[in-house]
C-alpha positions as a LaTeX table, in Angstrom:
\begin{tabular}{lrrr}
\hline
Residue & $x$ (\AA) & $y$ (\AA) & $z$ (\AA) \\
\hline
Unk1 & 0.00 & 0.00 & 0.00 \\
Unk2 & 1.19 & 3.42 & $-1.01$ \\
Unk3 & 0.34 & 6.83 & $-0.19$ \\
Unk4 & $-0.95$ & 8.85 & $-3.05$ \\
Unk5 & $-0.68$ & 13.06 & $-2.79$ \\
Unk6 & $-1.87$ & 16.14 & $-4.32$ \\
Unk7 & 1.49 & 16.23 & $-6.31$ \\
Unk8 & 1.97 & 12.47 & $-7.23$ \\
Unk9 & $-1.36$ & 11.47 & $-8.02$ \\
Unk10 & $-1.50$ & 12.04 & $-12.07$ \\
Unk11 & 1.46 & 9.94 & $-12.45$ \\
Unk12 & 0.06 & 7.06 & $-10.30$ \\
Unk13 & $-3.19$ & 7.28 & $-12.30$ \\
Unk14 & $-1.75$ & 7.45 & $-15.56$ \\
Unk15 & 0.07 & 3.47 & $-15.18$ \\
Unk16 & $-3.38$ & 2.20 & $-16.78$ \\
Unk17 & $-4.00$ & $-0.59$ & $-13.65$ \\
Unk18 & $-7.04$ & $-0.23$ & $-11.83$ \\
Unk19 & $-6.32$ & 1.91 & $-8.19$ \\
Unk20 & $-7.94$ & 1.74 & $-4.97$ \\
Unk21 & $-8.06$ & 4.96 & $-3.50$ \\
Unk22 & $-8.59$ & 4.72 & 0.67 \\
Unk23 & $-9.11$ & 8.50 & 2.02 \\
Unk24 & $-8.77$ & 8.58 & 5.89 \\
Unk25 & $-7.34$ & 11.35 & 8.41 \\
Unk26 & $-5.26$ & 10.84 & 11.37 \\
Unk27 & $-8.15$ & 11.70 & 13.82 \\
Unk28 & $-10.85$ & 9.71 & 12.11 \\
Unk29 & $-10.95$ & 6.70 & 14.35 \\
Unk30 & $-13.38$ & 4.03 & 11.72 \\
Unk31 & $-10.17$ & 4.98 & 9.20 \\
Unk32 & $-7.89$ & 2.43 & 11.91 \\
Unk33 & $-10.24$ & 0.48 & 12.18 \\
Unk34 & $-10.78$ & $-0.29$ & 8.05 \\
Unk35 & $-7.16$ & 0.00 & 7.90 \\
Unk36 & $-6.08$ & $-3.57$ & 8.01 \\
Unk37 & $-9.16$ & $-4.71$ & 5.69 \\
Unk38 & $-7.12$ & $-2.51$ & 2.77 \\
Unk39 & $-4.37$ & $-3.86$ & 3.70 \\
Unk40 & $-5.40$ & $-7.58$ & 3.18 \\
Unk41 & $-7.14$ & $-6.25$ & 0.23 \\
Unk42 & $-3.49$ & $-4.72$ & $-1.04$ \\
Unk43 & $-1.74$ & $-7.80$ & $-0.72$ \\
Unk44 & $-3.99$ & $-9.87$ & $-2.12$ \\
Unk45 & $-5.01$ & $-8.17$ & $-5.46$ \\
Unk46 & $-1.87$ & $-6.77$ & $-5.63$ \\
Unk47 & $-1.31$ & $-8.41$ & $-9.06$ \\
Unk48 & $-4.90$ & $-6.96$ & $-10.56$ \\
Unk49 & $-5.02$ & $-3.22$ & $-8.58$ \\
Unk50 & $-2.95$ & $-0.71$ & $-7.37$ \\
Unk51 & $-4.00$ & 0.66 & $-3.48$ \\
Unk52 & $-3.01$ & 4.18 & $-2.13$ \\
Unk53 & $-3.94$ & 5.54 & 0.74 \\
Unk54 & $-5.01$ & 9.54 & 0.79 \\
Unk55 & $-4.62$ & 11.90 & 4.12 \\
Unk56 & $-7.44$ & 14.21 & 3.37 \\
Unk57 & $-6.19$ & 16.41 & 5.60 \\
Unk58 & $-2.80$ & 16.59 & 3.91 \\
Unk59 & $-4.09$ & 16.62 & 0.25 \\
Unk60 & $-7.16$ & 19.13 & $-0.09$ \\
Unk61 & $-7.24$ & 19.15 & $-4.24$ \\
Unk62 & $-7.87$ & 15.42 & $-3.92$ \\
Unk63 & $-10.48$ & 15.20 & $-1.47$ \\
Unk64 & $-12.26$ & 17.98 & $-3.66$ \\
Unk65 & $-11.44$ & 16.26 & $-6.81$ \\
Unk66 & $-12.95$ & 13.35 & $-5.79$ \\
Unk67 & $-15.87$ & 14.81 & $-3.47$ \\
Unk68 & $-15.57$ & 13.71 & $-0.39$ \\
Unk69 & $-17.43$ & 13.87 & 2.51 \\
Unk70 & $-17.60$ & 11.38 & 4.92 \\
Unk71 & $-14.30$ & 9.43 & 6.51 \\
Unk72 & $-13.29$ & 6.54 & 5.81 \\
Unk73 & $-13.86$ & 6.81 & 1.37 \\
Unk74 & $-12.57$ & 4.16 & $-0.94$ \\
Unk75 & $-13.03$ & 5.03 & $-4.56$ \\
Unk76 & $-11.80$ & 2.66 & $-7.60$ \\
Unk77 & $-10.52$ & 4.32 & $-10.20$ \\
Unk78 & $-10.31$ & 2.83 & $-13.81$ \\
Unk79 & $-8.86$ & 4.31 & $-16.91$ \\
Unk80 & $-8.65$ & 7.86 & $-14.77$ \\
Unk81 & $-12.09$ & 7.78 & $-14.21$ \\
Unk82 & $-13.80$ & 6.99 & $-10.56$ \\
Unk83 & $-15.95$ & 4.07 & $-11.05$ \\
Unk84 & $-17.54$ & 3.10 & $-7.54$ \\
Unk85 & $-17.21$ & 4.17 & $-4.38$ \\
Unk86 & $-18.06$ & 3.20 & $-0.40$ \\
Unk87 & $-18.13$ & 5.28 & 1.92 \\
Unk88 & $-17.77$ & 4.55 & 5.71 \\
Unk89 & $-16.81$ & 1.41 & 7.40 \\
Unk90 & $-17.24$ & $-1.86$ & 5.22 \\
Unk91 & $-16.04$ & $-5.05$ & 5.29 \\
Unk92 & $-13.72$ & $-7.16$ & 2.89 \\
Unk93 & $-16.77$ & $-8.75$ & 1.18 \\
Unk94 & $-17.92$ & $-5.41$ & 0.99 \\
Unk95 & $-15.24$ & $-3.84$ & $-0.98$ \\
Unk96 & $-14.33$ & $-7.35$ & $-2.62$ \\
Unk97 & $-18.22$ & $-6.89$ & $-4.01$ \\
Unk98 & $-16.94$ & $-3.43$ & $-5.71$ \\
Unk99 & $-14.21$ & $-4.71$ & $-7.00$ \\
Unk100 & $-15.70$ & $-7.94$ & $-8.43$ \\
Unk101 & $-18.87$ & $-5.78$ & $-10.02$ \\
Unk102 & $-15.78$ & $-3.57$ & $-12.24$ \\
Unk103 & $-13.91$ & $-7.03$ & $-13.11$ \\
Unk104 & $-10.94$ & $-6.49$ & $-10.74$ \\
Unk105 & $-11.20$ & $-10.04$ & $-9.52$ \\
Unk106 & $-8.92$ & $-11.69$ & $-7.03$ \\
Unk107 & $-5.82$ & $-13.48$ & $-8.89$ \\
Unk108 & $-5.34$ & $-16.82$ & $-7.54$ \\
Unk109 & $-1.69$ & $-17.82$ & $-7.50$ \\
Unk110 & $-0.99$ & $-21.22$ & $-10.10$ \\
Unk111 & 0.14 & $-23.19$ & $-6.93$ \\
Unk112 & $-3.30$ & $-23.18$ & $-5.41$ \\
Unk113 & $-5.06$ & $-24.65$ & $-8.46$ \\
Unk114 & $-5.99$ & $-28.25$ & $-8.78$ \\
Unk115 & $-4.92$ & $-29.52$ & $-12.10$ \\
\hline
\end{tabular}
């Protein structure tokens, strides 16, 4: 998981994968608590999406670019564009639903399939 900023975030959004986009603040205490779901979430799509994190607090032209409101907000983003969003605390079905419904489906590793 990386963070994403007001100055790096058209260079991360131009690579062309699909990007998770977390917004939380320091003081927002639901942000903690979703914070190890997008973590398991990182490392296991890691292959099929790209997941930043976003201080709102630190990076004002994102949190108006992207509208938002309401702490904690994950937004995909595909091809540049926002796609989905949920905002507040959710679960990793939850945000594995969002992902699934936009085709960013978990990638199994080859060693775990039967043959």
């Amino acid at each position: 998981m990386f963070e994403m900023t007001d100055n790096t975030y058209k260079v991360e959004l131009a690579i062309g994968k699909p990007v998770l986009l977390s917004f939380w603040a320091p003081w927002c205490r639901p942000c903690g608590t979703i914070a190890p779901v997008i973590a398991a979430i990182t490392r296991e799509y890691r292959s099929r999406i790209n997941v930043f994190t976003v201080d709102s607090d630190d990076n004002p032209l994102l949190t108006v670019k992207y509208d938002i409101r309401c702490l904690p907000t994950m937004i995909l983003v595909k091809n540049g564009r926002s796609v989905d969003r949920i905002t507040g605390l959710a679960t990793k079905p939850e945000i594995e639903t969002m992902l699934n419904r936009h085709a960013v489906t978990h990638h199994f590793h080859e060693a775990y399939h039967a043959v």
